[in-house]
C-alpha positions as CSV (number, residue, x, y, z in Angstrom):
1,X,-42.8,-67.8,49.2
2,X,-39.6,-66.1,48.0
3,X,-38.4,-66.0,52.1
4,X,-39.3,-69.2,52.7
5,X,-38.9,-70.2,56.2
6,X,-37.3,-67.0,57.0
7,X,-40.4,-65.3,58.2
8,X,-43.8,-66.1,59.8
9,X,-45.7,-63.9,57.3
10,X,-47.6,-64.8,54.3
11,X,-45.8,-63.6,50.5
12,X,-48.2,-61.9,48.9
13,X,-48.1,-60.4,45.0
14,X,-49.1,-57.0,45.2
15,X,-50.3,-55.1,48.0
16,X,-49.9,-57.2,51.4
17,X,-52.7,-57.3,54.4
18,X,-51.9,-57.8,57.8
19,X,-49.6,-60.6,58.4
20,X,-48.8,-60.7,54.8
21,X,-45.8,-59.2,52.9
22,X,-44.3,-58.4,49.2
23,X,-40.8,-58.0,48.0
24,X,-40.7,-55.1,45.5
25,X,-38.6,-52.5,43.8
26,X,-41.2,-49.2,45.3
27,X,-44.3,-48.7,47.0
28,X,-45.7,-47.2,43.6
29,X,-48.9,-48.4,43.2
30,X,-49.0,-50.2,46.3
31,X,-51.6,-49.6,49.5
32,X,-52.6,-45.5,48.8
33,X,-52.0,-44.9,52.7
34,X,-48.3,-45.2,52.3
35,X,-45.8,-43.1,50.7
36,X,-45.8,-44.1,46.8
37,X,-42.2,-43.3,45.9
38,X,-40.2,-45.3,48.6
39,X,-37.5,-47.4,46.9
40,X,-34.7,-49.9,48.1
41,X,-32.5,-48.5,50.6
42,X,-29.2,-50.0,49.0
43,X,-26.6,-47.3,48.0
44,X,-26.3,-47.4,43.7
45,X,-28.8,-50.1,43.6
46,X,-31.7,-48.6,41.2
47,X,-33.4,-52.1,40.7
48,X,-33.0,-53.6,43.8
49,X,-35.6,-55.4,46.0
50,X,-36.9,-54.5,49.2
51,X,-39.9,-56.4,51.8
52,X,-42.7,-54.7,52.3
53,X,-44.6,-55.9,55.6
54,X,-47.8,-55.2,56.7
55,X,-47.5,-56.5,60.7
56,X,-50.1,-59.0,61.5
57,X,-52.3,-58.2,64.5
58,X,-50.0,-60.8,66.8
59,X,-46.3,-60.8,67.3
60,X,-44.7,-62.4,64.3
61,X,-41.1,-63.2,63.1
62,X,-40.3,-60.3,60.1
63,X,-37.2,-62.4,59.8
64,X,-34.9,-65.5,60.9
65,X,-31.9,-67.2,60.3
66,X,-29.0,-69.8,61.4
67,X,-25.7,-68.9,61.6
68,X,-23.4,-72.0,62.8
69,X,-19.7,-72.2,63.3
70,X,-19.0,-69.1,64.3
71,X,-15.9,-67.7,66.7
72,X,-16.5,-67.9,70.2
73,X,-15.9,-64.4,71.9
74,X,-15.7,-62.7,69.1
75,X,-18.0,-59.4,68.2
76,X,-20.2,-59.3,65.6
77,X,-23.2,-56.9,64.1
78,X,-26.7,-57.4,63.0
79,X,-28.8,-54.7,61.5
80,X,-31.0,-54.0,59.3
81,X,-32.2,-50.5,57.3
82,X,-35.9,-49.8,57.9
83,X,-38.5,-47.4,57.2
84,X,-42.2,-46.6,58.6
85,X,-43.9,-46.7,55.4
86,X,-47.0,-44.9,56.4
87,X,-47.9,-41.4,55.6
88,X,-50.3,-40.0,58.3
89,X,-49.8,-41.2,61.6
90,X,-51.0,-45.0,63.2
91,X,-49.7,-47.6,64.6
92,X,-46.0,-47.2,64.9
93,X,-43.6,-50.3,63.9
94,X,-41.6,-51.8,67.0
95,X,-39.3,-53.9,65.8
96,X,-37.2,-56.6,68.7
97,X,-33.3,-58.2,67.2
98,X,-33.0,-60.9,69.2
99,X,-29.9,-63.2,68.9
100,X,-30.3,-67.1,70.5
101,X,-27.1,-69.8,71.0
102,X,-28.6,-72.8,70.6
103,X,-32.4,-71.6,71.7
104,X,-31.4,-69.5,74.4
105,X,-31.4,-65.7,73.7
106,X,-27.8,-64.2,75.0
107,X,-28.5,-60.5,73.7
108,X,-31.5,-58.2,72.4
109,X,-33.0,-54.9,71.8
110,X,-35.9,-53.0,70.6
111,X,-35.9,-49.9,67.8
112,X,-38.9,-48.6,70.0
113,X,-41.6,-46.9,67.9
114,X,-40.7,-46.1,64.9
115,X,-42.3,-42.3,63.8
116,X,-43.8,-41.8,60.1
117,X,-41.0,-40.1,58.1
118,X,-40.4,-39.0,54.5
119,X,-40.1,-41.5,52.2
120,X,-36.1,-41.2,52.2
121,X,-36.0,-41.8,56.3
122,X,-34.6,-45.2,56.0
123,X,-33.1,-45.7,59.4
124,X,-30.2,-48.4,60.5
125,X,-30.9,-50.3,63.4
126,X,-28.7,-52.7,64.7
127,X,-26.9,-54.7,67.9
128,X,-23.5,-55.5,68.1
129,X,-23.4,-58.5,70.7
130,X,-20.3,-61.1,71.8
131,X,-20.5,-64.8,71.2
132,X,-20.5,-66.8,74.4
133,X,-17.3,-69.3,75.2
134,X,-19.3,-72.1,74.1
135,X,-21.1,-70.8,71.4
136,X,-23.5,-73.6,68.7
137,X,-26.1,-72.7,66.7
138,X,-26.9,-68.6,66.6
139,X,-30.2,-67.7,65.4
140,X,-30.9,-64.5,64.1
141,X,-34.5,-62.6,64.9
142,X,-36.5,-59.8,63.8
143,X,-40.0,-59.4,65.6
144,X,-42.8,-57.4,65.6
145,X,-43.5,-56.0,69.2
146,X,-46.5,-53.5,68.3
147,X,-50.2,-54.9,66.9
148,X,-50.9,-54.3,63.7
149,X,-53.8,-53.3,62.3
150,X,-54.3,-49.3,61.3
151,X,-50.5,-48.5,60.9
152,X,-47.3,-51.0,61.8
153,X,-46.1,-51.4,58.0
154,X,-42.9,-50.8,57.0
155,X,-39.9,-51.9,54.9
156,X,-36.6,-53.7,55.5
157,X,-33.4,-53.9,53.7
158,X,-29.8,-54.5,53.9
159,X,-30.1,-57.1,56.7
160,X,-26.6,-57.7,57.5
161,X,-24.5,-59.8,60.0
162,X,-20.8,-59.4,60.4
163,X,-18.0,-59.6,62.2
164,X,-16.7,-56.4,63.6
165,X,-13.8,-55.2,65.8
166,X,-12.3,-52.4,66.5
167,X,-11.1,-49.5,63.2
168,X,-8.2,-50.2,62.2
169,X,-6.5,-47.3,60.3
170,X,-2.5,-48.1,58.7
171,X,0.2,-45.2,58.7
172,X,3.6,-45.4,57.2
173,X,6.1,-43.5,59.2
174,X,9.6,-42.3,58.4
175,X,9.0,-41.8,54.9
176,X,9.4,-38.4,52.6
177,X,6.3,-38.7,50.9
């Protein structure tokens, strides 16, 4: 399982069922109900990766993680790039970011349903959320909110966290040039 315990679904070689899913470089060849020529969303990244979920019937964790010491009250991001992989319509992906401190879930939010597309509509979806005073363990979640089933597969990339804070842009002044 190359996600190990990041995810409550099943890895799969090839062509993923419901609750199942696949890390691959396209769709080419994959189920014939999705678009065939989807590849990774990463900018100048021919041969990279990408999952490939097909959502299980009952709410499941697309993705987890841990994130400890971090800065209390300070701002940070997490997002991920997604795409509704099918290419007639069906059961729409609904994707919840939830972020916990120690268990507890401070902040989260819901991409709503997520309409077929072409096979470029990679979408970024994302929170940006504070860290409590007293902040421990933060754990990172992607679930799915919608059954699966006929439709509710998709991809996910560029899963990112970060700190973030306001643009900072430097000018010189009094100079000639």
């Amino acid at each position: 399982n190359p996600l190990g315990s990041t995810t409550s679904y099943n890895f799969i070689s090839g062509t993923p069922n419901d609750g199942s899913y696949t890390i691959v470089k396209s769709t080419a060849n994959l189920n014939p109900g999705w678009h065939q020529n989807i590849i990774n969303h990463t900018p100048n990244d021919p041969n990279g990766y990408m999952m490939v979920v097909n959502a299980d019937i009952n709410k499941g964790i697309f993705y987890q993680s841990t994130v400890n010491d971090l800065c209390p009250n300070t701002t940070y991001e997490f997002a991920a790039w997604v795409i509704n992989i099918l290419r007639n319509p069906g059961i729409k992906p609904n994707i919840q970011f939830t972020i916990e401190n120690n268990g507890v879930p401070i902040w989260q939010f819901s991409t709503g349903d997520i309409s077929e597309g072409s096979p470029t509509n990679w979408v970024k979806y994302g929170t940006i959320f504070q860290t409590p005073p007293t902040v421990g363990i933060i754990t990172l979640k992607m679930t799915n909110e919608n059954p699966g089933g006929n439709g509710n597969d998709l991809a996910l990339d560029d899963i990112t966290f970060r700190p973030c804070g306001p643009r900072i842009t430097p000018v010189i002044v009094n100079t000639s040039s």
